[in-house]
C-alpha positions in Angstrom: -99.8 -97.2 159.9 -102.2 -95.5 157.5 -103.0 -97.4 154.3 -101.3 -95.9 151.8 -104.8 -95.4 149.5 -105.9 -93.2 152.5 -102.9 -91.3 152.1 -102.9 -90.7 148.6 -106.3 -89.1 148.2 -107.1 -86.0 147.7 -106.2 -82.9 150.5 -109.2 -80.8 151.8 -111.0 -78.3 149.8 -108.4 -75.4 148.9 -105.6 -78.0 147.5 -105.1 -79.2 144.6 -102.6 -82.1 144.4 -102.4 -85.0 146.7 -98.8 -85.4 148.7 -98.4 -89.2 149.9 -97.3 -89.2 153.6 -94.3 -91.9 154.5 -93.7 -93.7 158.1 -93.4 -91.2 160.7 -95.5 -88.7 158.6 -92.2 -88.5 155.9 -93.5 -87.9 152.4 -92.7 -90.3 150.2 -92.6 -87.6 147.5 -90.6 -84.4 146.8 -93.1 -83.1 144.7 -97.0 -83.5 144.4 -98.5 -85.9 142.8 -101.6 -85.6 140.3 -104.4 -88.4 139.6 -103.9 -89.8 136.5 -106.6 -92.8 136.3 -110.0 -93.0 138.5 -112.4 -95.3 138.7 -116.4 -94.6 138.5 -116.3 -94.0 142.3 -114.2 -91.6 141.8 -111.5 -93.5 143.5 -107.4 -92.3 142.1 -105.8 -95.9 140.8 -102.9 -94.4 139.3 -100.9 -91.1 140.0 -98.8 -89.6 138.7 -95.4 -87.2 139.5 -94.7 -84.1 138.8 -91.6 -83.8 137.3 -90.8 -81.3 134.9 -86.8 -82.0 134.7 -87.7 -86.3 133.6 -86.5 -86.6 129.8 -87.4 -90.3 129.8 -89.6 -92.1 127.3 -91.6 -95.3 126.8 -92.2 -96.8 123.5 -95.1 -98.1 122.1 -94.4 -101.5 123.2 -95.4 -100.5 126.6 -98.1 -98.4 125.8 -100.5 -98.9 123.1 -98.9 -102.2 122.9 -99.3 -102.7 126.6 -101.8 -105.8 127.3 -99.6 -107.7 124.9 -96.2 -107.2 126.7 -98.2 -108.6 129.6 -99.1 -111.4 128.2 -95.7 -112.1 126.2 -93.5 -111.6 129.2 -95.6 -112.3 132.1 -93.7 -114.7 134.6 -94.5 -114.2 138.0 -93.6 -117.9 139.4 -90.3 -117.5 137.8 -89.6 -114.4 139.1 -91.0 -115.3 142.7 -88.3 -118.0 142.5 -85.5 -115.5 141.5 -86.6 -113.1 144.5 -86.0 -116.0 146.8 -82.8 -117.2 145.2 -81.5 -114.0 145.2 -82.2 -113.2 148.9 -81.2 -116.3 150.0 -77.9 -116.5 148.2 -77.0 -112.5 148.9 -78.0 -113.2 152.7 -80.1 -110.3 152.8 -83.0 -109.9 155.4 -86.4 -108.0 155.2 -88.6 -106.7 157.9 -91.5 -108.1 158.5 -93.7 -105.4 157.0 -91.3 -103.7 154.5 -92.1 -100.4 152.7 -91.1 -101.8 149.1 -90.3 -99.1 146.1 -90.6 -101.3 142.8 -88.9 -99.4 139.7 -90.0 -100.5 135.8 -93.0 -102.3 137.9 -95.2 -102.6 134.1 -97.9 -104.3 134.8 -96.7 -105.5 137.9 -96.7 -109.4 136.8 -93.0 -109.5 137.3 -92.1 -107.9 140.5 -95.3 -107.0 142.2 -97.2 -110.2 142.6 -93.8 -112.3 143.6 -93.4 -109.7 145.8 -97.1 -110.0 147.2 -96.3 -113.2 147.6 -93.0 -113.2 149.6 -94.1 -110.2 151.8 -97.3 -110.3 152.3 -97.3 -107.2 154.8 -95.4 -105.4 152.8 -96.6 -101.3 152.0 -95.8 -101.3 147.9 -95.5 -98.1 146.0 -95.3 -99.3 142.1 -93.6 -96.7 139.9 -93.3 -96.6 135.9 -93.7 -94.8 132.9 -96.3 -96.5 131.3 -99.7 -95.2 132.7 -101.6 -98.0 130.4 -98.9 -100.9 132.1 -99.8 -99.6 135.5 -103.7 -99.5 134.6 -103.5 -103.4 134.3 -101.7 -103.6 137.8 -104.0 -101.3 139.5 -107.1 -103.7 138.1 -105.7 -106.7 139.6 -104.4 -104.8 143.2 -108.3 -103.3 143.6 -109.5 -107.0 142.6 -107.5 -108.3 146.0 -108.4 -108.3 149.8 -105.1 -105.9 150.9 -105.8 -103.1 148.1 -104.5 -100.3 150.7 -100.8 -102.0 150.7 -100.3 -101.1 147.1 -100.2 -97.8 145.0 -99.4 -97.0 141.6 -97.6 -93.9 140.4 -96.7 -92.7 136.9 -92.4 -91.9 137.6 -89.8 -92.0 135.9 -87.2 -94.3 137.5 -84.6 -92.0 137.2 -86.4 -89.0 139.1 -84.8 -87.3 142.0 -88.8 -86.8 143.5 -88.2 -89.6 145.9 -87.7 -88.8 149.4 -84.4 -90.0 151.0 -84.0 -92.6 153.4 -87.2 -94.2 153.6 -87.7 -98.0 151.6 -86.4 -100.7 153.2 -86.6 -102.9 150.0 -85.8 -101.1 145.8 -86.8 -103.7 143.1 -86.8 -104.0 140.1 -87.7 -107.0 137.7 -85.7 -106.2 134.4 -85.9 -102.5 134.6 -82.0 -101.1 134.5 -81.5 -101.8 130.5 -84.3 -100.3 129.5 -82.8 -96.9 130.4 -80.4 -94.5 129.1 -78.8 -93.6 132.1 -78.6 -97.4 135.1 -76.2 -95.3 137.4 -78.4 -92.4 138.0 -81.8 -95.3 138.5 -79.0 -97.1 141.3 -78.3 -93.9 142.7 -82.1 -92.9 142.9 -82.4 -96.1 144.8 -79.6 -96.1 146.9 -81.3 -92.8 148.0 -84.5 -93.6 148.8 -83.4 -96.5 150.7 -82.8 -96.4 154.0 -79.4 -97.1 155.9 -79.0 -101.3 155.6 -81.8 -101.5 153.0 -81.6 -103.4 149.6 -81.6 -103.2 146.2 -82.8 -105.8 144.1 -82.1 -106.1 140.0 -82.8 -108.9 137.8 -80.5 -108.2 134.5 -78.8 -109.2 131.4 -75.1 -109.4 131.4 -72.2 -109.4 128.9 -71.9 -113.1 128.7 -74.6 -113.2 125.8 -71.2 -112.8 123.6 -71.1 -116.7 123.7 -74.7 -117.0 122.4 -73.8 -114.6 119.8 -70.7 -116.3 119.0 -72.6 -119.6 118.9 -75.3 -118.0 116.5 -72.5 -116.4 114.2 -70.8 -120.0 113.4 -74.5 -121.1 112.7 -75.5 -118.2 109.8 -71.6 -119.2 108.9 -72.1 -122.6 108.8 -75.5 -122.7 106.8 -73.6 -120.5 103.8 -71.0 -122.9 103.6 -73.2 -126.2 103.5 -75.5 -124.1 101.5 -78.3 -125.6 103.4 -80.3 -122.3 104.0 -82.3 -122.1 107.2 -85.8 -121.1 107.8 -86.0 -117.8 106.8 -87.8 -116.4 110.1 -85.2 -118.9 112.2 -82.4 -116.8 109.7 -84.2 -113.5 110.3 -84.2 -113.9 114.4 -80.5 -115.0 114.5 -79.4 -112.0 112.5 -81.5 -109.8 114.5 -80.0 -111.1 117.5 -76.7 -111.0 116.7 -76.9 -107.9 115.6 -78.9 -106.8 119.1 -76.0 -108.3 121.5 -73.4 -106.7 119.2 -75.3 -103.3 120.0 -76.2 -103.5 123.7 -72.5 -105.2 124.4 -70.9 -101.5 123.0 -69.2 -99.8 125.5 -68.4 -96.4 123.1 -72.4 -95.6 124.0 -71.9 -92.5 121.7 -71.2 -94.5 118.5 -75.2 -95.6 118.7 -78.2 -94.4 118.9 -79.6 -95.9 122.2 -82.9 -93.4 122.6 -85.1 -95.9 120.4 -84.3 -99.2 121.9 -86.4 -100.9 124.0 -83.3 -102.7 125.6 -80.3 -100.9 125.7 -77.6 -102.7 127.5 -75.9 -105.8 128.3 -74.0 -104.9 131.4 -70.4 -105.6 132.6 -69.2 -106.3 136.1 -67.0 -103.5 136.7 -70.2 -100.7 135.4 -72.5 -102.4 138.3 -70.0 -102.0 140.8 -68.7 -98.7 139.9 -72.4 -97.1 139.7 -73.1 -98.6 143.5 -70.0 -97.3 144.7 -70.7 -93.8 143.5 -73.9 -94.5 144.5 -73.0 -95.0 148.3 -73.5 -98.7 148.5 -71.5 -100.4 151.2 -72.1 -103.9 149.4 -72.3 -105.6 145.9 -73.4 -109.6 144.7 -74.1 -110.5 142.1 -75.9 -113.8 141.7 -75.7 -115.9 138.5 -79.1 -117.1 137.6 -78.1 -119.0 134.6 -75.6 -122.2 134.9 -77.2 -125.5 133.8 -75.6 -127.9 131.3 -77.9 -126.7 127.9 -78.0 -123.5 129.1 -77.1 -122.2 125.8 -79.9 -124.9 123.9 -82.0 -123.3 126.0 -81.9 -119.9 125.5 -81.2 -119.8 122.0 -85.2 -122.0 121.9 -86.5 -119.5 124.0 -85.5 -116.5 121.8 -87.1 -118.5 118.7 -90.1 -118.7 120.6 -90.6 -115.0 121.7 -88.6 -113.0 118.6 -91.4 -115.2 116.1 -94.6 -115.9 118.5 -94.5 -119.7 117.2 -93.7 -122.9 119.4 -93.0 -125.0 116.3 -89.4 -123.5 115.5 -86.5 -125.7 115.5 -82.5 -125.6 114.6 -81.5 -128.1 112.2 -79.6 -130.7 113.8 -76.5 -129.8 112.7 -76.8 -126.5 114.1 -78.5 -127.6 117.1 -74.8 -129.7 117.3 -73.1 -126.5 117.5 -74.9 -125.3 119.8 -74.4 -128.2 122.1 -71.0 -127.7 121.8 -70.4 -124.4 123.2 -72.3 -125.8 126.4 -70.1 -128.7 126.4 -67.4 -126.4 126.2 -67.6 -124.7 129.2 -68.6 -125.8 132.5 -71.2 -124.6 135.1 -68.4 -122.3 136.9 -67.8 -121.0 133.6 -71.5 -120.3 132.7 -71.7 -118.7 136.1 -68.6 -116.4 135.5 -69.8 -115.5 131.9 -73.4 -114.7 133.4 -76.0 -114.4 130.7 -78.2 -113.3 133.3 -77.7 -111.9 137.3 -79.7 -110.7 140.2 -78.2 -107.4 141.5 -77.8 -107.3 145.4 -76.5 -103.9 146.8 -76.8 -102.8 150.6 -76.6 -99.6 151.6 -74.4 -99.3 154.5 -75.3 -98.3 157.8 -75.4 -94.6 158.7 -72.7 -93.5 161.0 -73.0 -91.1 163.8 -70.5 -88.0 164.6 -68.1 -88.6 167.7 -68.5 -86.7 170.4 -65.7 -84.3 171.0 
């Protein structure tokens, strides 16, 4: 096979956009794609579609603000673990040398590297909105020994540019909430991926209602000692309460979704119906959440990212609460009320006519 870089670059005199060719000399794009970022040498790093019917939009946190949403979020051991947890529980298996489709990739720290990592032949094609995102990713792919297994286009995740029936493997590393419109990104997938490939998502679900709950009785509790908290601990609980009770909404037209970064905390029964329409023969959903301060846990975490400071603790008596709601329930329990799920959907096997 071709590296992909070689069949990216630029057509012969006379054209003016670049179409990327597929296996079997398949485009992996409907439409052409344009160079959006170059090197000195002249060399395209990232693309970009063409694709006058996307209405998507990035905020500024993953543009101007781009290099510090890598560093903030950046996990890519953790998320190589939740690749391999997530195949392995799901059962699904991947060619040797997979053509992979990565949606929301960012800067790539999430889904790309673990990726790398787990497939080391793999052929990558890493899509987002954010051109300055992919910019970081395209430093760190030309920076490595395999740089022709990886590409980087500007594409909204929700396009219809994609060609059908090609990617073995669709990923994406926290992608679906971020948009307005998860069914039509699973059905963009289920597309381009061909009959028996996967879909991976890592998401937040609707079990965050027991954090909020838990954060409720705290802001509660503090009035009635009259023992105020800290006021940037106070600020971040309120925020966050007020966050879940948003993204948990299921009357979407009540709010105004189009300027939230994240956008959804997603139920069961929406997963399942989107890869059904979607043509998905299979859906699993893996907890990734269940251990006993589950609950202590995340709550620290949030501290940590909503203020930027490592020295932010819960009193004890709120800390007490806390503890109690993961003493409540048990591990099946945490499992069933997922904070947290990888998304497995195959698409099922393509069925030929009868004779006759």
């Amino acid at each position: 096979m071709a590296s992909l870089a070689d069949l990216l670059r630029k057509e012969p005199s006379g054209f003016t956009t670049a179409r990327p060719l597929g296996r079997r000399g398949k485009p992996l794009f409907g439409s052409a794609l344009n160079p959006l970022l170059t090197d000195a040498d002249g060399q395209v790093l990232v693309w970009a579609v063409s694709d006058q019917f996307s209405t998507a939009t990035v905020t500024d946190q993953f543009k101007a603000e781009a290099q510090l949403y890598h560093q903030r979020y950046g996990a890519a051991d953790h998320f190589e673990g939740l690749f391999r947890h997530a195949l392995t529980a799901a059962g699904a298996s991947v060619p040797d040398e997979p053509l992979v489709l990565d949606l929301g990739s960012g800067s790539g720290v999430n889904s790309i590297v673990p990726c790398r990592r787990l497939f080391p032949d793999a052929w990558m094609v890493a899509t987002d909105l954010s051109g300055e995102l992919l910019a970081i990713l395209a430093d760190w792919v030309r920076q490595g020994p395999q740089l022709e297994r990886v590409i980087c286009v500007r594409m909204d995740a929700m396009s219809r540019k994609l060609a059908p029936d090609l990617f073995d493997l669709v990923t994406g590393a926290s992608i679906l909430h971020h948009l307005d419109e998860p069914d039509v990104a699973i059905a963009r997938a289920g597309r381009a991926l061909k009959p028996g490939g996967h879909a991976i998502f890592f998401e937040p679900f609707s079990g965050w209602a027991i954090v909020r709950l838990a954060l409720e009785r705290i802001l509660a509790e503090a009035e009635l000692r009259k023992a105020p908290l800290d006021p940037v601990i106070e600020d971040v609980l309120r925020r966050m309460v007020e966050d879940i009770t948003v993204r948990s909404h299921l009357q979407r037209k009540d709010f105004d979704f189009s300027q939230l970064d994240d956008k959804w905390l997603f139920q069961r029964g929406y997963i399942e119906q989107a890869a059904k329409a979607a043509g998905f023969a299979t859906v699993q959903l893996v907890p990734l959440n269940d251990h006993p301060t589950l609950y202590r846990d995340t709550i620290a975490v949030q501290l940590r990212l909503s203020a930027g400071r490592d020295d932010l603790e819960l009193p004890d008596w709120a800390t007490a609460i806390v503890d109690s709601f993961d003493q409540g329930l048990n591990l099946w329990s945490k499992r069933e009320f997922m904070l947290e799920a990888a998304i497995v959907l195959t698409k099922g096997e393509r069925r030929e006519p009868h004779a006759g």
